[in-house]
N, C-alpha and C positions, 0 to 999 in steps of 0.2 A: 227185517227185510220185507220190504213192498211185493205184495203177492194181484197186484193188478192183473186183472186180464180185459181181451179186448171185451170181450163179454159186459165186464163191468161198463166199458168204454161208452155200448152201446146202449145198455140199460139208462144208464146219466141220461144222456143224449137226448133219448125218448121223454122220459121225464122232465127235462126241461123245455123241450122244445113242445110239450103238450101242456104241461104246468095243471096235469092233471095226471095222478099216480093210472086213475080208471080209466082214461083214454090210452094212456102210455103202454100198461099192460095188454091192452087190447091190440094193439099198433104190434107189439113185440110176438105177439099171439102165447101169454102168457098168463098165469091170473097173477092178481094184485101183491097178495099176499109175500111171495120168493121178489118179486121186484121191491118191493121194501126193505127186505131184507139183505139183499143185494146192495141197494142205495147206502143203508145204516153203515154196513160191511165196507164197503169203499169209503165214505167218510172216516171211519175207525183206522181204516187203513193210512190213510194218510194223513190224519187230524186236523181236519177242517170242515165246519160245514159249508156242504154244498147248496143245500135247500133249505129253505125256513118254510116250514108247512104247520099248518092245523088243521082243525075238521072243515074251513071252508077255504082255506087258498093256499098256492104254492107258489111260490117264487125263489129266483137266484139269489145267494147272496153274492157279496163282491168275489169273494173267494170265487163261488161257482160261476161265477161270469168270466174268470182266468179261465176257470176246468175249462168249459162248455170251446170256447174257441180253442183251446190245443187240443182235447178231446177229439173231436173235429177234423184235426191239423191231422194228428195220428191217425185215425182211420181213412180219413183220406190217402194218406202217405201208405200207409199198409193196402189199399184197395191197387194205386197205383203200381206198389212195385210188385205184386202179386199178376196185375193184369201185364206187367214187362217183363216178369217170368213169363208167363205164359204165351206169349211172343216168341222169344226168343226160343222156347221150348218146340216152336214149332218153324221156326225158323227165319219168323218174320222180323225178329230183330236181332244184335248182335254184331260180332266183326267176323271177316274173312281174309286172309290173308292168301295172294292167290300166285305164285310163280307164273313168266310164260317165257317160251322161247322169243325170239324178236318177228318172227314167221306165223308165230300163232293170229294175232290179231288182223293180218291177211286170209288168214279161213273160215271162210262165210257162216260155216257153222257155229266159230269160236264165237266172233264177232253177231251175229244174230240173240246167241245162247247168253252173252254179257247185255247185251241190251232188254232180252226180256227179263232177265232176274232182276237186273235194275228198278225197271217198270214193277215188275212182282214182290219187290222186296224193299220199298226206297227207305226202310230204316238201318237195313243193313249197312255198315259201315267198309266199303271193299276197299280192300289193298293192292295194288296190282307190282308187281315185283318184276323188272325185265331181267333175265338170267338164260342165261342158254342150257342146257339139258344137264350138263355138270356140273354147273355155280347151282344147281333145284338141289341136288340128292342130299347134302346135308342139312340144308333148312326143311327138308321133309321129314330124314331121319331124327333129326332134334325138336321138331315141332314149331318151327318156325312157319313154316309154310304150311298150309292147311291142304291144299292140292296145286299138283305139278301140271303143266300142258309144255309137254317136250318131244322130243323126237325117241325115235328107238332107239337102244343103246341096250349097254352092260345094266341092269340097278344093282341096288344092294339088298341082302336079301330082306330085310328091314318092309321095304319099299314091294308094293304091287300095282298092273298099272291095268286099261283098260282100251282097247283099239278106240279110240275115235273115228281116226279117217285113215284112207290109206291112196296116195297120192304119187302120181307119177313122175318119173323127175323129168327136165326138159333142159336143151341145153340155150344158154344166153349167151347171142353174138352179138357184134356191130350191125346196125342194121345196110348197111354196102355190102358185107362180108361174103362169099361166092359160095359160103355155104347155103343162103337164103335163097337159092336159087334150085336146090334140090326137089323133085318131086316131093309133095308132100307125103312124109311117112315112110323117107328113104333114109332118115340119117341114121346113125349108127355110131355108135360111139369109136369104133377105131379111125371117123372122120376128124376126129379132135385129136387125133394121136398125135400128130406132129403141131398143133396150132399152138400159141403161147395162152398159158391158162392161169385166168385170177382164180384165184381162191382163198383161203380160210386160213390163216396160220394156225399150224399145229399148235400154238402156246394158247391160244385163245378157246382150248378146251372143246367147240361145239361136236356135237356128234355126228352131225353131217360130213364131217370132215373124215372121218373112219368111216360111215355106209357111203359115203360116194368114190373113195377112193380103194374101196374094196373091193365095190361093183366093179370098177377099170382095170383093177389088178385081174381080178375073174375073167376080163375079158384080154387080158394077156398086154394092158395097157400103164405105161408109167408116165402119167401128165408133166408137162414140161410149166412147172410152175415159175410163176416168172414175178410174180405180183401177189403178195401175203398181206393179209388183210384182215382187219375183225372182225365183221358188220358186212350182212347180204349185201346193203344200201350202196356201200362203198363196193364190194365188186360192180354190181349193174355201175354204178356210176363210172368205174374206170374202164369198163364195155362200152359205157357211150363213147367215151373218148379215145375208143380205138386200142386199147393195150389187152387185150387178148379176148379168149373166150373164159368160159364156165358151165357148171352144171348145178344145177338147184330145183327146188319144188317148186314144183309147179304154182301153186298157191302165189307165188313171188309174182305171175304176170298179173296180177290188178295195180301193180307199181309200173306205169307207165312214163316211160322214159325217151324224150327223143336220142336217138341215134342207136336202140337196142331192137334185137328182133330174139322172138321166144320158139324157139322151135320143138315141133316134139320127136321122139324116139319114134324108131322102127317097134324095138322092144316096148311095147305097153307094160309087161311086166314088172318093170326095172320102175318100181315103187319104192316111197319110201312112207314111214308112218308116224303120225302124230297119236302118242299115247295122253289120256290121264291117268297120272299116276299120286297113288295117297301112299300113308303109313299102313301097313300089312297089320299091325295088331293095334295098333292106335284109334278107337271111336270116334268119327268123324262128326262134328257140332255137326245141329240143324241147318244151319245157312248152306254149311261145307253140300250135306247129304242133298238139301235143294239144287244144289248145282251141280251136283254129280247127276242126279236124275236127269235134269234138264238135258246137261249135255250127252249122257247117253240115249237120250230119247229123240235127240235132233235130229233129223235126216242131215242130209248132206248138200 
């Protein structure tokens, strides 16, 4: 069995490439003597000579003119995947696989915090995954997804998560609608009590759909749903067209729409929050850990 090492690799190396044992050794910061002995020892090793030497000159033979270019090949290849560990180790290379709600990429911080990692990291190889807060918890818990940006919810206990932002909700009319007409900071949610309301079908999983109509419940309110829908995009879009009201984050009015007006609550309170959420015991890659940083460090 061949007992190479890189060691030997580099000894050769030097040795050929100075075609002097007493240059080579000096170059290795080595004395002559062990580098000969090295040489002999890798030749034996693999039976062939590499060098044809006497007391005045040193040269390759054919054999050693294979060695010398693969020799070469290898240490370069070992230099290289040693410097892409070490990237990657620190986070600058690698993949990320990243879940988001369909809301997320509307918040300035989200949106800001993707673009400098991009810029910070352009070997990373990002994944972006659109799922809403309940298509995340199993590709979290199974390791599919390296981090979650979803709204508050139930998690599993598996799963922990991290406030990002916390954002107030506003309601979406027609923009003719007579509610558009109220004092600013006068609406109230029992104003939507009797209006016809798009919203979110219950089968379509999002978590918005439970924190918004929980707050209405709280408020002794049971929305007269008239228009079930998957997708924010599609209610605002059937508010333009007149088929009722809604309630959603705020973060939604950079989606400008003719025929929609975005109102806010009397209640400031009545927030709703955008978490990241990882695996509770699972060690997050360097890429992951850069972007978790980032986006906890974000202002808003």
């Amino acid at each position: 069995m061949l007992n190479v090492e890189l060691r030997h690799l580099r000894y050769f190396i030097a040795v050929a490439e100075e075609l002097h044992f007493g240059r080579a050794a000096e170059r290795l910061n080595i004395s002559q003597p062990p580098l000969s002995q090295q040489i002999q020892s890798l030749e034996a090793q693999i039976g062939a000579v590499l060098l044809y030497r006497n007391n005045r000159t040193v040269h390759l033979t054919q054999a050693g003119e294979m060695f010398l270019k693969e020799a070469k090949s290898i240490i370069g290849k070992v230099e290289d995947i040693s410097q892409q560990a070490a990237r990657i180790h620190r986070g600058e290379e690698g993949k990320l696989t990243i879940g988001l709600t369909s809301s997320a990429p509307f918040l300035k911080k989200v949106s800001r915090v993707l673009r400098r990692f991009r810029t910070a990291h352009p070997l990373v190889n990002i994944r972006i995954e659109e799922l809403n807060s309940q298509q995340q918890m199993n590709p979290l818990v199974e390791g599919k997804l390296d981090l979650g940006v979803m709204r508050n919810g139930v998690l599993p206990d598996a799963l922990q998560h991290h406030l990002l932002r916390s954002e107030p909700l506003i309601a979406v009319v027609p923009s003719n609608h007579p509610l558009t007409q109220l004092p600013p900071g006068e609406l109230t949610y029992r104003h939507l009590a009797d209006q016809p309301f798009v919203f979110f079908s219950k089968d379509v999983g999002t978590s918005l759909y439970d924190d918004i109509l929980n707050r209405l419940a709280e408020a002794g309110i049971t929305p007269f749903i008239t228009q079930e829908v998957g997708e924010a995009l599609t209610i605002i879009g059937l508010i333009s067209a007149g088929l009722g009201v809604s309630i959603l984050p705020s973060s939604y009015q950079r989606i400008q729409v003719d025929g929609v007006k975005y109102l806010s609550f009397k209640d400031q309170q009545a927030n709703t929050e955008v978490w990241l959420v990882s695996h509770r015991h699972r060690p997050l890659s360097a890429p992951a850990l850069a972007l978790a940083k980032m986006m906890m460090e974000e202002d808003d």
